[in-house]
C-alpha positions as CSV (number, residue, x, y, z in Angstrom):
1,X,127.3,90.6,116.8
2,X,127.5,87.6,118.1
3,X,127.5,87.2,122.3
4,X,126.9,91.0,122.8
5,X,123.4,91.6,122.9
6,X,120.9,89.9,124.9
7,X,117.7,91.8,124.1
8,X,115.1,91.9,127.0
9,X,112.6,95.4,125.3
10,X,112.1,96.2,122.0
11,X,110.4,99.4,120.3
12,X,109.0,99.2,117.2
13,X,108.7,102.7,115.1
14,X,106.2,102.1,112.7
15,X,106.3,104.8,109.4
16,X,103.9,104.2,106.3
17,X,100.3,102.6,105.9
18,X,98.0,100.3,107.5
19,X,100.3,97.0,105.7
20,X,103.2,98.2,108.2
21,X,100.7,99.0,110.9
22,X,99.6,95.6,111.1
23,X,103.1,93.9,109.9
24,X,104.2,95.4,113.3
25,X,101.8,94.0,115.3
26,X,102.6,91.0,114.0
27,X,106.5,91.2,114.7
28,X,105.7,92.6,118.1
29,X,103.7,89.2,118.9
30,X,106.4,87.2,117.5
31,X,108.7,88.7,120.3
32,X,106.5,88.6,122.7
33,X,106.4,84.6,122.1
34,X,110.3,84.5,122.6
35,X,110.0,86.6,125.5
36,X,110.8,89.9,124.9
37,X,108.9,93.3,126.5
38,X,107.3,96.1,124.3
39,X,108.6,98.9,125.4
40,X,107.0,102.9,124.4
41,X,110.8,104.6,125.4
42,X,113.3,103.7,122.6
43,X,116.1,104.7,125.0
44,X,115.1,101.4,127.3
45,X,115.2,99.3,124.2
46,X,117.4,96.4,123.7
47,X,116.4,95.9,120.1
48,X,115.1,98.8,117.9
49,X,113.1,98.1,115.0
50,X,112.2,100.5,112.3
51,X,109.7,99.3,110.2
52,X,110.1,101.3,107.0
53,X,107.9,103.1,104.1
54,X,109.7,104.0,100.6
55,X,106.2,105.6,99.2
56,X,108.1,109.1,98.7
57,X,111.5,110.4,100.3
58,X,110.4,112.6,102.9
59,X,109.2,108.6,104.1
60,X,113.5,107.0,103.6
61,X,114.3,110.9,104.9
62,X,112.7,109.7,108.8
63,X,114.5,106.2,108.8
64,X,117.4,107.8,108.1
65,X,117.1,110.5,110.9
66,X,116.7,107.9,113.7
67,X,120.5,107.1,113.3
68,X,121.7,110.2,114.7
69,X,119.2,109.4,117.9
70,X,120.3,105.8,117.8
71,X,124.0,106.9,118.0
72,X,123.6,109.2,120.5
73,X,122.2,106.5,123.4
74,X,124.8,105.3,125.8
75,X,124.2,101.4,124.6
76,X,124.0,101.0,121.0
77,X,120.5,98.4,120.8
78,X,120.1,95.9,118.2
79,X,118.9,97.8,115.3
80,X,116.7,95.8,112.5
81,X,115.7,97.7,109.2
82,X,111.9,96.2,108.0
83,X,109.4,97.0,105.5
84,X,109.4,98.6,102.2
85,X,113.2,100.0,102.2
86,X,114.3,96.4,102.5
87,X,112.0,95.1,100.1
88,X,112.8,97.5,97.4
89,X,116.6,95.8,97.2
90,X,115.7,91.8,98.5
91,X,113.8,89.7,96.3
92,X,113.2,89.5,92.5
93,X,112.4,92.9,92.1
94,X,115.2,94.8,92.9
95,X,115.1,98.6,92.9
96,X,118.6,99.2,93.6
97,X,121.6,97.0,95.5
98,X,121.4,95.8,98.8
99,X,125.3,97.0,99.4
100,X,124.0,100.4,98.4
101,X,121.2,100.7,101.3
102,X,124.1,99.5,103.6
103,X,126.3,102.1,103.1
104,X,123.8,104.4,104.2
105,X,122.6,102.4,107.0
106,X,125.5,101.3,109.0
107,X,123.8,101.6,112.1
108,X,122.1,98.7,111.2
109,X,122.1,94.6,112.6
110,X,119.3,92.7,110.2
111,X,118.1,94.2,107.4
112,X,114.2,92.2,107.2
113,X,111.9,92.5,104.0
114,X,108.1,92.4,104.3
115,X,108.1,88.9,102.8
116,X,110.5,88.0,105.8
117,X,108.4,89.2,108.4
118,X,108.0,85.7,110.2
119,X,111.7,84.6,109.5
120,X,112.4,87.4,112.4
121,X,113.3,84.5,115.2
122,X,115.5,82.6,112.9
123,X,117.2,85.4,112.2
124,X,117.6,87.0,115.3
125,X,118.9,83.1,116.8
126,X,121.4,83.2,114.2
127,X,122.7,85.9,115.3
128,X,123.6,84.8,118.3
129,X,121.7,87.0,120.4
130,X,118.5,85.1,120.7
131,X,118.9,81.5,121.9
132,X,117.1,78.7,120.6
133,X,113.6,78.2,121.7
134,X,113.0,74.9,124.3
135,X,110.2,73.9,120.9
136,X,110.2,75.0,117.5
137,X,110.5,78.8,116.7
138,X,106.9,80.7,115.8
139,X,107.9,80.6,112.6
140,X,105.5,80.8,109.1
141,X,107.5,80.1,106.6
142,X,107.0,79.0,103.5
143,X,107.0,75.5,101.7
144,X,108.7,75.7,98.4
145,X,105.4,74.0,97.3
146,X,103.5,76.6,98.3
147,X,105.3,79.1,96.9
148,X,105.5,77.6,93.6
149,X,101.8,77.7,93.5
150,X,101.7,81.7,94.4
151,X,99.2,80.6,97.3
152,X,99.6,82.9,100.9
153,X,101.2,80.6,103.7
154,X,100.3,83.0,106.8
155,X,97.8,80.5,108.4
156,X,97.6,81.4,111.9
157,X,99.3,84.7,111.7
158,X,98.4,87.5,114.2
159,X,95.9,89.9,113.3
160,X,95.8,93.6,113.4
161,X,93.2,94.5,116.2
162,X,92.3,97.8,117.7
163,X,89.5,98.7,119.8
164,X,87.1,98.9,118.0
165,X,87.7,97.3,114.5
166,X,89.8,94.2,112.9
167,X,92.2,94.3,109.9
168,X,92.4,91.4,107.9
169,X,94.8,91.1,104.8
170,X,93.2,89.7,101.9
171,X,95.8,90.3,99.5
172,X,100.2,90.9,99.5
173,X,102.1,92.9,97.3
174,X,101.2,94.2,93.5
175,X,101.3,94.2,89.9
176,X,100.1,96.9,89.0
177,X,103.3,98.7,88.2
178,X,102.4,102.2,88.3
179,X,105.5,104.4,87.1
180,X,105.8,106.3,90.0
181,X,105.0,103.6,92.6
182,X,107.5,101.1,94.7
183,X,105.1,98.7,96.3
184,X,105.8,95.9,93.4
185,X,109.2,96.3,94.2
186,X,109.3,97.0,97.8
187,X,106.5,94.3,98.7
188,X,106.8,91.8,95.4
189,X,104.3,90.1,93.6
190,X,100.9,90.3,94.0
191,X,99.0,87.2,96.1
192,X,95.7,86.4,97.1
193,X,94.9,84.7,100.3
194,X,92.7,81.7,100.5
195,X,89.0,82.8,100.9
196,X,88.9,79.8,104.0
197,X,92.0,81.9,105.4
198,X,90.2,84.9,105.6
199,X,86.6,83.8,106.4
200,X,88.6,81.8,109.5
201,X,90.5,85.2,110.6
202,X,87.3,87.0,110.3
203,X,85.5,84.9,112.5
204,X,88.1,85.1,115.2
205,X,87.5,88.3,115.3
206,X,84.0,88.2,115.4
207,X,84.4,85.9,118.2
208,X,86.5,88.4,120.1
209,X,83.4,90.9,119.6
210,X,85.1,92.5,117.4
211,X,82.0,93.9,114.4
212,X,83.4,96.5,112.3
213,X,85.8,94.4,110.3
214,X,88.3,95.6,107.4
215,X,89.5,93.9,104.5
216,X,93.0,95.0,103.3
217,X,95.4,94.6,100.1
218,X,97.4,96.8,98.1
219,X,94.6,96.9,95.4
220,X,91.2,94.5,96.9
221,X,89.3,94.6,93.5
222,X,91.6,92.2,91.9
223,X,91.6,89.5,94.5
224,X,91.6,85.7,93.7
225,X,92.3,86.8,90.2
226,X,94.8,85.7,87.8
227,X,97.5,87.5,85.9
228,X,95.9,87.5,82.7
229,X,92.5,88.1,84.2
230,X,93.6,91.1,86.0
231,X,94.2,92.7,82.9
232,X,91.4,92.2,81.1
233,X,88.9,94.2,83.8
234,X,88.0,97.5,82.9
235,X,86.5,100.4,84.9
236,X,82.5,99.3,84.9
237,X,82.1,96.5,82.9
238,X,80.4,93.1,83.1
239,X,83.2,90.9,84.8
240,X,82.0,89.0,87.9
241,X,84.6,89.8,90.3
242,X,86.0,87.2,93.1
243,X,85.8,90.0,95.3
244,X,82.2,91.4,95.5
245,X,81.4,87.9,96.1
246,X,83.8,87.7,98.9
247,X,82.2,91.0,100.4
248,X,79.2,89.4,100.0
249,X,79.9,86.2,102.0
250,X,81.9,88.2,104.6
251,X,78.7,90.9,104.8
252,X,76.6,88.1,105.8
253,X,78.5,86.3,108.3
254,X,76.3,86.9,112.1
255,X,78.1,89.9,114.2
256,X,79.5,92.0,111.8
257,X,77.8,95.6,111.6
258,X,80.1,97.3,109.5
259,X,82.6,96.4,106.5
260,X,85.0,98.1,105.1
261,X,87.5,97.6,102.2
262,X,91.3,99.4,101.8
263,X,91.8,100.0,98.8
264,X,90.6,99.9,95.7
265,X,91.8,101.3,92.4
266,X,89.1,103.0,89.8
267,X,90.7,100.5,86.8
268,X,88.9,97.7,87.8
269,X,86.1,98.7,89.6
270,X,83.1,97.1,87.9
271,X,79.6,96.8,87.9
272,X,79.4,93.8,90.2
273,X,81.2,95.6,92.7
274,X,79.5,98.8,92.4
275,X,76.0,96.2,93.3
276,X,78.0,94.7,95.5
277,X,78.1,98.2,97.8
278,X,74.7,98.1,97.9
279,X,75.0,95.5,100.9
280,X,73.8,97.8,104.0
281,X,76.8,96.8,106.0
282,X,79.1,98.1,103.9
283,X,81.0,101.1,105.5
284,X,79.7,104.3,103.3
285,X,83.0,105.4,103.2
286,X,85.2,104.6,99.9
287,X,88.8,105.3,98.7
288,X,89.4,104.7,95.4
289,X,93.0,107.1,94.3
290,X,92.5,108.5,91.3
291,X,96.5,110.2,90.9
292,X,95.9,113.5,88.4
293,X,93.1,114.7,87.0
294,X,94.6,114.6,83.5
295,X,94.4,111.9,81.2
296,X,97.9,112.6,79.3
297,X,99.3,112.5,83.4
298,X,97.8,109.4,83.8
299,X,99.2,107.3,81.3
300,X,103.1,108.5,82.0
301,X,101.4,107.1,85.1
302,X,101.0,103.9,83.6
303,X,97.2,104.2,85.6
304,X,94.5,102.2,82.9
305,X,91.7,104.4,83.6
306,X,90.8,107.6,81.9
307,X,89.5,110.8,83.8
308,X,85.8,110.4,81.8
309,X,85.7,107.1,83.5
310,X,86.6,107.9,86.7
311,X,84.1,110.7,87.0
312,X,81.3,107.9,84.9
313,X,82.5,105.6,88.2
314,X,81.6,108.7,90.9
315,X,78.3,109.1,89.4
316,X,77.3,105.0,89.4
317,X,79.0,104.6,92.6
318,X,77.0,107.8,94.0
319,X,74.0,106.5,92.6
320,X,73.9,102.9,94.0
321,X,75.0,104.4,97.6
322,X,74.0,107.9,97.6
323,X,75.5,108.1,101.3
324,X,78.9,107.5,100.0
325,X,82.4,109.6,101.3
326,X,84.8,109.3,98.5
327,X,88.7,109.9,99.8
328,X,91.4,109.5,97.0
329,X,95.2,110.0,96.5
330,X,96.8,112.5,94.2
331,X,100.4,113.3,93.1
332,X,101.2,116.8,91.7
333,X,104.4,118.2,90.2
334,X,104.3,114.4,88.2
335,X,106.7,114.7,85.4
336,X,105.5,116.6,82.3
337,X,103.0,118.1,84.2
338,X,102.1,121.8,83.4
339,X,100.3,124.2,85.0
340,X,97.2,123.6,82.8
341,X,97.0,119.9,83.3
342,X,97.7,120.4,86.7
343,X,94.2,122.8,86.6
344,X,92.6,119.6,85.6
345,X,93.3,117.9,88.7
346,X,91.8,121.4,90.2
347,X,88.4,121.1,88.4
348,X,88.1,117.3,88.9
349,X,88.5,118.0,92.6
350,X,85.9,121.0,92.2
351,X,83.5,118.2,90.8
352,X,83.8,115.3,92.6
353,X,84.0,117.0,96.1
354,X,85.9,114.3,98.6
355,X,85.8,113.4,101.7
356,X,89.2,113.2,102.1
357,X,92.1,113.4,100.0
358,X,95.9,112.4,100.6
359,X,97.8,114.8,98.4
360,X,101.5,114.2,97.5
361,X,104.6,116.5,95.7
362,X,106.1,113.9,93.3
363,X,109.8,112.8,94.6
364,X,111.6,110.1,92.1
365,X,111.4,106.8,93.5
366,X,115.1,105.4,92.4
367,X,115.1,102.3,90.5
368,X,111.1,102.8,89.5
369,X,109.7,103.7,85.4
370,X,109.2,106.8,86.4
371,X,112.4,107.8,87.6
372,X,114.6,106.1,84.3
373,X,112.1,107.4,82.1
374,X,111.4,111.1,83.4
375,X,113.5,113.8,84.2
376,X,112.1,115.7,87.4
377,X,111.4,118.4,85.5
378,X,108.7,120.5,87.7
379,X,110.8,123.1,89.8
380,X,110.1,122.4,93.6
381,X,108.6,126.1,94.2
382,X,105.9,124.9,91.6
383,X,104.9,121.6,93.6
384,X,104.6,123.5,96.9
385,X,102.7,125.8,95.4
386,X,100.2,123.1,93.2
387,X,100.1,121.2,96.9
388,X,98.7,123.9,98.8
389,X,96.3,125.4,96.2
390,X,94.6,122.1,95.7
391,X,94.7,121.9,99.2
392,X,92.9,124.9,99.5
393,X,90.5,123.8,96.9
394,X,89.9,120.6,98.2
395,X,89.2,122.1,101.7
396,X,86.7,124.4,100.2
397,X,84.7,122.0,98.4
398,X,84.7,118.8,100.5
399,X,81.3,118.2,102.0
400,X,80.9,119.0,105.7
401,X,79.5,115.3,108.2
């Protein structure tokens, strides 16, 4: 590729969650620093990046239907594959070969995992279609040091802004390891940002007036905790959590008026963060995914929390903050699952009445537990059909604002 492109606009087409939303943000200011124009037409692009989610297939279905619009523009742009597609085949935890996402990408330059977000100029300049900066590259790369010691390296990194509220990462990757999930794979292991890191950020943003503030991780109850420790919390109990006391010192801070967390799972919710909710700054909305409503569902999903738990967590969590809006994730067609344990999911959705619910049809995620260990046994017709009945349900029983 060398020689032929000499990128001058780049469009960024963002697919997944708010962990692309703001990994884009930060790729588009590390162009911007070399040069390069954001541009909203993909057809005036020089370089076109598709930052990628591998959360179901429908997700890898939309990268792969830009490359019959990238082939048909009269100049080919630099194309570079990011996010979690990438991921799930870089790194130590491979979900399948790298050789085999490139035979199905071949319209594709640079191929650039989450963890390799801020190697972009390096890459691009050895390439040969970037040249060398006049100073050093914006580059945040890692020490060996500092990744020996699992410790985040992303001082300085630009942070996800909108209008009205700021986005701070707290947290990177996971290991949680559900069966069905690809975020361990596609975004590695789980790492927790220095508190000083995130107080700083959080007060740059205050100091842009910025005063509804959002703290951000794959799972944000088990920040600042170790391995070991991680698995010995359980739903409600006594552990004093690194995190509510990090709410609590970021609730406190002057100018911030609302604060909100994304997201949390129910395994490790305990009673110090449940207190911890009490803080009146804290946004009353929660999301807390909760997957099936079935406990035998649950463990295939390899999700440590039981449904009598759960519904134990609603009613403490609804007691401390009676104001609360619960929103929640949910897979159907899981496989195994029949129609009577699907009901389950039906009835907790009946009790619990949320806010707002993100429900999925199951697709095997290649290379994950689930997918090796399960056949896709639930016929397609079924899943449509479990999808838009809870739908329904969930529609007739959420609360109205």
């Amino acid at each position: 590729m060398t020689g032929i492109y000499s990128p001058t606009k780049f469009y960024i087409e963002t697919l997944g969650c708010q962990a692309n939303e703001a990994d884009s943000v930060r790729m588009t200011h590390l162009l911007e620093s070399l040069g390069l124009e954001p541009t909203k037409d993909f057809t005036k692009a020089d370089m076109f990046i598709v930052n990628s989610c591998s959360v179901r297939q429908k997700s890898e279905d939309k990268v792969y239907g830009w490359a019959r619009k990238i082939n048909q523009l009269s100049k080919k742009p630099f194309v570079v594959l990011a996010g979690c597609m990438v991921g799930s085949v870089k790194g130590d935890r491979t979900r399948y070969s790298f050789k085999e996402l490139e035979d199905r990408t071949l319209w594709v330059d640079l191929y650039l995992s989450p963890e390799e977000l801020f190697k972009l100029p390096r890459y691009l300049q050895e390439a040969g279609i970037l040249p060398d900066p006049p100073g050093k590259a914006p580059s945040q790369e890692s020490s060996p040091d500092a990744s020996a010691s699992k410790t985040s390296s992303l001082k300085d990194s630009p942070i996800f802004v909108d209008d009205k509220t700021g986005y701070v990462n707290i947290s990177y990757g996971c290991d949680n390891f559900c069966t069905y999930c690809v975020v361990p794979y596609a975004r590695g292991e789980e790492v927790s940002r220095s508190k000083d890191e995130i107080l700083q950020e959080v007060k740059i943003l205050l100091d842009k007036g910025i005063t509804h503030i959002t703290l951000c991780g794959q799972n944000v109850n088990s920040w600042g905790l170790s391995s070991e420790k991680k698995r010995q919390i359980r739903i409600g109990d006594d552990n004093k959590l690194p995190f509510a006391q990090l709410l609590r010192e970021v609730h406190d801070l002057a100018g911030i008026e609302k604060l909100t967390f994304l997201s949390s799972n129910p395994f490790d919710f305990t009673k110090d963060l449940i207190e911890a909710i009490k803080l009146p700054k804290i946004d009353d909305y929660l999301h807390i995914a909760v997957q099936s409503g079935n406990n035998d569902v649950l463990a295939r999903m390899n999700r440590r929390h039981t449904i009598e738990e759960f519904l134990d967590l609603v009613t403490q969590i609804k007691k401390a903050r009676p104001s609360v809006e619960l929103g929640t994730d949910v897979i159907v067609g899981f496989p195994q699952e029949t129609r009577e344990q699907f009901m389950d999911t039906v009835n907790l959705f009946k009790q619990v009445k949320f806010n707002v619910a993100f429900i999925a049809m199951y697709s095997p995620r290649k290379g994950t537990a689930a997918e090796k260990m399960f056949e896709d046994d639930v016929p397609l017709k079924e899943k449509k059909w479990r999808h838009a009945y809870l739908t329904k349900v969930w529609r007739e029983n959420k609360p109205s604002r």
